[in-house]
C-alpha positions in Angstrom: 14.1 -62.2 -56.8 15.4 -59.1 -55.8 14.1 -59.0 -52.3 15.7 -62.3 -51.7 19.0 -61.0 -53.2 19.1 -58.2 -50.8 18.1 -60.4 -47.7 21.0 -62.7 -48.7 23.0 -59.4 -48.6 21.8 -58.0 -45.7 22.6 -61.4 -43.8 25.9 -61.6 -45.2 27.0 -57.4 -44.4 24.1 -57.2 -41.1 21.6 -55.0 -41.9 21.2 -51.3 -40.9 23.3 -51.1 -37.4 22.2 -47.3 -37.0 23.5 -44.3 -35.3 24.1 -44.2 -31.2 23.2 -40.5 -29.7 26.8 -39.6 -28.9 28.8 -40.6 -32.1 30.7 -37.9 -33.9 31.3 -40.0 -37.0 29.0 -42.0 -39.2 30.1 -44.3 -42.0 27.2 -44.6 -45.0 27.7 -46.1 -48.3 27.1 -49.3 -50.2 28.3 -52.9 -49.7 32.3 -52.2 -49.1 31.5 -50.3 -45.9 28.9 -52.9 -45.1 30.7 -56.0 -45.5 31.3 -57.8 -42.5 29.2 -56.2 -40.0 27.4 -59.2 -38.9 31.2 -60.5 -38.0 31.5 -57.0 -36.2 34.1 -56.2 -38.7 32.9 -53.5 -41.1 34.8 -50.6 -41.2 32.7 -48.6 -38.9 33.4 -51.5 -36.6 37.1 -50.8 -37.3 36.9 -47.7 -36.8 35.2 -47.5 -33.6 37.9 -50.1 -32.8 40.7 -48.1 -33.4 39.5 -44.5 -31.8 37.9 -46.0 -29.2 34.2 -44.5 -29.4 31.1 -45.0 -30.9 30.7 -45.2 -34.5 27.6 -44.9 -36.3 26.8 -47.4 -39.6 23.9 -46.4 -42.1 25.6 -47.8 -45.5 23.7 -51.2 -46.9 24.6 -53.3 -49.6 23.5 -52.2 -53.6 22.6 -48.6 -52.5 22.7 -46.2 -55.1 24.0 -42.2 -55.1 21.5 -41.6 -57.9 19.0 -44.3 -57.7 17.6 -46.7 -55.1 14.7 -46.5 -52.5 14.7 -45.5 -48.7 18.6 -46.4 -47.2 19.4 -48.1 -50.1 19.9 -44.3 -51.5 23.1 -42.7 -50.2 21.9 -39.0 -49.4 18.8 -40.9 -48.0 21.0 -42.8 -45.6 22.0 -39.8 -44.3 19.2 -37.4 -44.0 18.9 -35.9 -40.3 22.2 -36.9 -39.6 24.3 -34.6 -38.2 27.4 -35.6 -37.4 31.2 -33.8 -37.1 32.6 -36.4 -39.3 30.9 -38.2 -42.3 32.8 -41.1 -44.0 31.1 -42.6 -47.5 31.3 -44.0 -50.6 29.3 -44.8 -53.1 28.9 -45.2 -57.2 30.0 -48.0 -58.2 25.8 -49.4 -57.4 25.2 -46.6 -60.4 27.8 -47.1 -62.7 27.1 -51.2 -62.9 24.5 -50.6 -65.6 26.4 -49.2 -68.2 28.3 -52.6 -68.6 31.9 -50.6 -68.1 31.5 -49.4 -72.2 29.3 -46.1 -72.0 29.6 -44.7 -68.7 29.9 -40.8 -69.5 26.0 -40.1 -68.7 26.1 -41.6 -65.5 29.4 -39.9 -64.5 28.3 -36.8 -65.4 25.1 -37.3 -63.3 27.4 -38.4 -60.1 30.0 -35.9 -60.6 30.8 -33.7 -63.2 34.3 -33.3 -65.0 35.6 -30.3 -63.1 33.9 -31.9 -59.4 31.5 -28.8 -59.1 28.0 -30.4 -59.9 25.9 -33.7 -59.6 24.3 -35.8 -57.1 27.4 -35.9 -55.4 28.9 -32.7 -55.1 25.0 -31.4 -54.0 25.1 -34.0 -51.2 28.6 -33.3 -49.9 27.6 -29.5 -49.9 25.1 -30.5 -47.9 27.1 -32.2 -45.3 28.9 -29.5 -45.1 26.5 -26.6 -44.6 25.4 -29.4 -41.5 28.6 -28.9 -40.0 29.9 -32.0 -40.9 33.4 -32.6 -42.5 33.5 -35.3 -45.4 35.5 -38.2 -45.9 34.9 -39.8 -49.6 36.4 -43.2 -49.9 37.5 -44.5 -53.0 37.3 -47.8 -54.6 39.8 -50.1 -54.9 40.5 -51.9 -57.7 39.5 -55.7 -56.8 40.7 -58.8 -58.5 37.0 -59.3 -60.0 37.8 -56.5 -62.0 41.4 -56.0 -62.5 42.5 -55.5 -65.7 39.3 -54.9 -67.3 37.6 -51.9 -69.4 35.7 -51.5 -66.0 39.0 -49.7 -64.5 38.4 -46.6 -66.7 35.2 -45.7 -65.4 36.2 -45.5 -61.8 39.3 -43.8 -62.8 37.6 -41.3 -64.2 35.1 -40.6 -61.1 38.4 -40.5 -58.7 39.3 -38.0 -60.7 36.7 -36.0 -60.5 36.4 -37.0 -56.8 39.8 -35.5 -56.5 38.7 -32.2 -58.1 36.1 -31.6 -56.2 38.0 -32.5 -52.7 40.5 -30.3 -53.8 38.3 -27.2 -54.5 36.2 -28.1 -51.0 37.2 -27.0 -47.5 36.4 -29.8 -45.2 36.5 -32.4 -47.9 39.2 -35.1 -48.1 39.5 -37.8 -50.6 40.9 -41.3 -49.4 41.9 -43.7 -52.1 41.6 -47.5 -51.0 44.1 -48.3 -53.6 46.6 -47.2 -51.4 46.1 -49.9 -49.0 44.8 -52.8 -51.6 46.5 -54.9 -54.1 44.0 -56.7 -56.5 46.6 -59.6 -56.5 46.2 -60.2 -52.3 43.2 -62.0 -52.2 43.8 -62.1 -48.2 41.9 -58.9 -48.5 38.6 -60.0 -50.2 35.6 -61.8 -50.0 35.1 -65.3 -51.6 33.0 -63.3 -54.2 36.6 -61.4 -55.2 34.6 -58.3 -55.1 33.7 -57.1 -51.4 36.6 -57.1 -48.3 37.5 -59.3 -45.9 37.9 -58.4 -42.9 41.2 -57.7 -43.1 40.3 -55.6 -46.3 37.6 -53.5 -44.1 40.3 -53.4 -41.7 42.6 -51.5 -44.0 40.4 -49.1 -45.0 39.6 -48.3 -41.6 43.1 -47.7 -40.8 43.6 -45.6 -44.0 40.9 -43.3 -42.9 41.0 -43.4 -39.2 44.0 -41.0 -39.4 41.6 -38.1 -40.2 39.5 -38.8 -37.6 41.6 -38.3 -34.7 40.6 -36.1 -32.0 
């Protein structure tokens, strides 16, 4: 069942697009930098869009920071890469099986309270000791989950995202919630939960800025 889950993903976000010799940025992640690839607009597609240059696209749907095999593991996605700019997510894959009620272990795994340690911090170091700068995109809140106990959770890890962007050099936080309203559904997917294209849109212009040569 799971294999035909992620082929119904993969169709739906187009598979692994991969990383052309000359880009300078690569976007990895899970399924909100995925979406709408296979309509050529994801938000590396956006981005490449908007600065004009190749753009390299390793995120997949349902990968995990902590957990999941081959791509569908974050750091995995990017091992080898070297680029001058990195621009991820990632998370929310992790947290979905604490049900939203008893999320502190898996927090504390990703990131820890203060931002200095977990399986995120260790891979942004590592980025960054490749040369690369980091951009870390945060979640938006979407209308499948507005209003919810599952807010808290993410709250929590943007906090601690923020703590540890703060404390890095060559680390910026980007928070999609500054571009997204869970009450426009214009910028989601049927499914309430992953962007439209205008959604992938927006956060490609939220974190094109940085990206400027």
């Amino acid at each position: 069942m799971r294999y035909w889950i992620m082929l119904s993903l993969c169709l739906l976000a187009a598979c692994g697009r991969g990383v052309p010799e000359d880009a300078r940025i690569v976007v990895a992640g899970d399924s909100v930098m995925a979406w709408n690839r296979i309509a050529g607009g994801s938000v590396a597609d956006g981005l490449q869009a908007r600065l004009g240059e190749p753009v390299g696209d390793v995120s997949l749907p349902l990968a995990q920071v902590l957990g999941g095999r081959g791509a569908l593991n974050i750091p995995a996605q990017l091992a080898g890469v070297r680029a001058d700019w990195v621009v991820l997510n990632g998370g929310a894959n992790d947290l979905s099986d604490c049900d939203c009620a008893d999320c502190g272990p898996v927090l504390d795994r990703l990131i820890s309270e203060d931002g200095s340690r977990g399986a995120i911090p260790t891979l942004v170091a590592d980025l960054r000791a490749r040369g690369s700068q980091v951009i870390w995109a945060d979640y938006y809140t979407s209308p499948h989950y507005a209003g919810t106990a599952c807010v808290a959770p993410y709250a929590m890890l943007e906090d601690r995202l923020g703590r540890m962007a703060n404390a890095s050099a060559g680390v910026s936080l980007v928070d999609m919630d500054d571009v997204f309203r869970p009450g426009d559904l214009s910028l989601f997917a049927r499914d309430r939960l992953h962007p439209s294209q205008k959604g992938s849109a927006r956060i490609a212009g939220l974190v094109a800025p940085f990206l400027a040569k």
